[in-house]
C-alpha positions in Angstrom: 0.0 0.0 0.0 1.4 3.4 -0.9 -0.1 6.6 -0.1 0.6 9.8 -2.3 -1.7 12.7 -1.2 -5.1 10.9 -0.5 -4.8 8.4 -2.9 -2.9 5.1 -2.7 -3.0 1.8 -4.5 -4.5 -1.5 -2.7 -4.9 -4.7 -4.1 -7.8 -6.9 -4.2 -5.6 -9.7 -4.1 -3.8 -9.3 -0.9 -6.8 -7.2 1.1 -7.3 -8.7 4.4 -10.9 -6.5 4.6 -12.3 -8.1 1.8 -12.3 -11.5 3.3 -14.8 -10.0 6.1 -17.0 -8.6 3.3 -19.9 -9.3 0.9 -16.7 -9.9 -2.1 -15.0 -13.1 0.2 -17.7 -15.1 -1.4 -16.3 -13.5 -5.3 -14.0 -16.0 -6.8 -10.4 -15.6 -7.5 -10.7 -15.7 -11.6 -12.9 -11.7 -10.6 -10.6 -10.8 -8.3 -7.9 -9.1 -10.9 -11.2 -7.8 -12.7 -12.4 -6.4 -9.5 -9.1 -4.8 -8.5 -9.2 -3.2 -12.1 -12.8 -1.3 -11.3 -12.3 0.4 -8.6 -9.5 3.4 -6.7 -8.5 4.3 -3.4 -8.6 7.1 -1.2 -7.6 8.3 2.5 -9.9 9.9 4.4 -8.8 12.3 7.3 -10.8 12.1 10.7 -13.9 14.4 10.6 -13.9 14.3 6.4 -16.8 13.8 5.0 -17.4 10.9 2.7 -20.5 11.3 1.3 -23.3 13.5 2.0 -27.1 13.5 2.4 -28.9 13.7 -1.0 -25.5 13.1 -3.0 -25.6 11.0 -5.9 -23.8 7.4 -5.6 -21.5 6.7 -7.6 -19.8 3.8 -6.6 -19.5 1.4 -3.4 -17.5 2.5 -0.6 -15.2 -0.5 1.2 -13.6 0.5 3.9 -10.2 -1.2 4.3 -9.4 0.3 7.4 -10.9 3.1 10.0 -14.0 3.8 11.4 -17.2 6.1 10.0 -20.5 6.9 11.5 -23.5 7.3 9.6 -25.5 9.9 10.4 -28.6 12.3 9.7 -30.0 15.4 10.8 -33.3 16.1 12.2 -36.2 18.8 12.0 -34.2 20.5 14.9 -30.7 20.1 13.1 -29.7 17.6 15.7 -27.8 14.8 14.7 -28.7 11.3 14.9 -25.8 8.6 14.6 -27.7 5.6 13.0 -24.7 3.0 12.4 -21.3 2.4 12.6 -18.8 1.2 10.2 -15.5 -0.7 11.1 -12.8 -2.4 8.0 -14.3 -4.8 6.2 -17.8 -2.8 6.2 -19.7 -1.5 2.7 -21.2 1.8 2.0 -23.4 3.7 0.3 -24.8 0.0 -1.2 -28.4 1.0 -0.1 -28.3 3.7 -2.5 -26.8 2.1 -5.4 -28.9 -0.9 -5.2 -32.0 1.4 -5.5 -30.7 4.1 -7.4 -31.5 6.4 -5.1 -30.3 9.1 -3.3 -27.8 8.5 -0.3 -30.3 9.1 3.2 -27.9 10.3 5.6 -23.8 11.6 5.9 -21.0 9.5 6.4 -18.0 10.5 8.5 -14.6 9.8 9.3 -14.0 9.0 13.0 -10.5 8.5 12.4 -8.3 8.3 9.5 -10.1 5.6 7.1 -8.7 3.8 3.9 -11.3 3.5 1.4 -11.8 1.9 -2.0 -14.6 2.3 -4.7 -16.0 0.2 -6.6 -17.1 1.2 -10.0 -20.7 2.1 -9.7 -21.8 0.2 -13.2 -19.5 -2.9 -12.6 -20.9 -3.9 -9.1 -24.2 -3.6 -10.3 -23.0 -6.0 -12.9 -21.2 -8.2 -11.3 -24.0 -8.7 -8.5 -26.3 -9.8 -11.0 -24.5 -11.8 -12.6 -22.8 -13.7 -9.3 -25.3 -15.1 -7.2 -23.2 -15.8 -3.8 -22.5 -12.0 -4.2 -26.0 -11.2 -4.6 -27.4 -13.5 -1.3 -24.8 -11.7 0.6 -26.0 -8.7 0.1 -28.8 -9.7 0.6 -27.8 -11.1 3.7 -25.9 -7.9 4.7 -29.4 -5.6 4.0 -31.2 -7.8 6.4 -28.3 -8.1 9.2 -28.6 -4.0 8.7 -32.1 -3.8 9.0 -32.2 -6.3 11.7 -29.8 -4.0 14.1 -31.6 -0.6 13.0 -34.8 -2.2 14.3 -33.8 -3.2 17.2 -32.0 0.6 17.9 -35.4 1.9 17.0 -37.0 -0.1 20.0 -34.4 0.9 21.9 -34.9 4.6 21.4 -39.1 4.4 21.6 -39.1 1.5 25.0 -36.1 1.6 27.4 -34.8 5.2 29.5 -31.7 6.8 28.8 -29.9 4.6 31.0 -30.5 1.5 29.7 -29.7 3.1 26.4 -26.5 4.2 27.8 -25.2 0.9 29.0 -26.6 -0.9 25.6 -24.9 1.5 23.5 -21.5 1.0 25.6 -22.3 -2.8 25.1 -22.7 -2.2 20.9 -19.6 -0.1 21.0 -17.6 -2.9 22.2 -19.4 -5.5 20.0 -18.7 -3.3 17.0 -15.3 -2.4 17.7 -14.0 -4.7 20.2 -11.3 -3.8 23.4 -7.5 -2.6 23.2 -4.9 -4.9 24.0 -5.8 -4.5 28.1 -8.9 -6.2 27.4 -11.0 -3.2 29.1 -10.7 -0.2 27.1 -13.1 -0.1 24.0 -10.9 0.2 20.8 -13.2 3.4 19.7 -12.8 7.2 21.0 -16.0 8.6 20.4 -16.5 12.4 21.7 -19.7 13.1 24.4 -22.0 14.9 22.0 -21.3 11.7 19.3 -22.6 9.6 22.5 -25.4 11.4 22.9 -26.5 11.4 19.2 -25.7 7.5 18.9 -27.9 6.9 22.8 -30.9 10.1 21.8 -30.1 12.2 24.3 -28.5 15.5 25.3 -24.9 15.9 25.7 -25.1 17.3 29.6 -27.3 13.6 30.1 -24.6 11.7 28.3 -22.2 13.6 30.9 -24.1 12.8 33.7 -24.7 9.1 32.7 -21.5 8.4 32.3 -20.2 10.3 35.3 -22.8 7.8 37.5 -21.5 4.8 35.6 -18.0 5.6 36.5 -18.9 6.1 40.1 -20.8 3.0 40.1 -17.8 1.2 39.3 -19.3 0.0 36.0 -16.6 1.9 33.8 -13.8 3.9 34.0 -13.4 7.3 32.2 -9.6 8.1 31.4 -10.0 11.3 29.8 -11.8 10.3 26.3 -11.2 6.6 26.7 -13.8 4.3 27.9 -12.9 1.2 30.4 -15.4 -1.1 31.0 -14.9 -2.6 34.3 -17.9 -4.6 35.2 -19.3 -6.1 32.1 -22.1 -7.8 33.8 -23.6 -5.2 35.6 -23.2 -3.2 32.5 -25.6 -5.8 30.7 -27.8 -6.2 33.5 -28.2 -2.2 33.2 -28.9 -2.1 29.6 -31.8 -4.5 30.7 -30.4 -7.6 27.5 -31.3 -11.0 28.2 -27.6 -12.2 27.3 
């Protein structure tokens, strides 16, 4: 991988994302063909990707980094709805419908990104069916975890939805090496817009958390100390 400005090469080949996404199941005779339809970009922290109401153009992998998807409401606050880890797709929804993209997507950190040909993944999903069912398999794993942050939001109190989202960070992104601290440094307000609350009740919540002994805040990291009263919190079943 070289980088010269925002733009490097990567190959399909040799990329250790693309075996955790929809094109492991794309045989190695499409591979070359693949690598040929598509380019790569860096993406600094806070850059924007694409926005709300842009026009796809191709499918976003994301080799590396993390993103948030998010959208703005009436009252211009925002509302994270999913996060993205390497390995992750974007923007498929879109191009799959030929529609319009429905929200933003952000860098949380510096990201390495490659697009796909708009025309040629369209193509080559039709025409390869183990690509096809797992995307279809990835729309429904997506729609699965947005319905289940939608009855979050609309049937348990802010503090279960604190200690649940805590829970999802650390199921999307995993620990640090220590086995404690959640491999993800989100800010307060980016918190509050993932749980869908204020920043001063993110504060608190995680202020009370900490004294509880359920986490420990060292300054924007998050340790999580106490898994199971965490879970028992969040009110899961697991």
């Amino acid at each position: 991988m070289k980088a010269s400005n925002n733009i490097y090469e990567h190959n399909c080949a040799t990329c250790n994302s693309r075996l955790h996404s929809v094109f492991s199941v794309v045989s190695s005779d499409h591979i070359q063909d693949l690598n040929e339809h598509k380019s790569c970009s860096i993406y600094k922290k806070g850059q924007i990707i694409f926005s709300e109401n842009g026009l796809p153009m191709g499918l976003f992998c994301v080799n590396s980094g993390k993103i948030k998807l998010s959208t703005s409401g009436p009252d211009g606050k925002e509302q994270i709805l999913r996060l993205v880890k390497g390995g992750d797709i974007l923007g498929y929804r879109a191009l799959i419908s030929n529609d319009r993209y429905h929200c933003n997507a952000v860098a949380l950190e510096d990201c390495s990104i490659c697009i796909v040909d708009k025309a040629y993944f369209l193509k080559l999903a039709m025409e390869n069916q183990q690509l096809c069912t797992a995307l279809f398999k990835k729309i429904s794993d997506d729609l699965k975890k947005a319905e289940e942050h939608i009855v979050s939001l609309s049937q348990k109190n802010v503090r279960e939805r604190m200690a649940e989202a805590l829970l999802f960070f650390k199921a999307t992104y995993g620990y640090e090496p220590d086995e404690k601290t959640l491999a993800v440094q989100l800010s307060r307000e980016e918190i509050a817009d993932f749980v869908g609350t204020s920043t001063e009740s993110a504060i608190r919540l995680l202020s009370e958390f900490n004294n509880d002994k359920i986490i420990e805040l060292v300054g924007k990291k998050i340790k999580i100390i106490n898994p199971e009263k965490l879970t028992k919190t969040a009110n899961l079943l697991y």
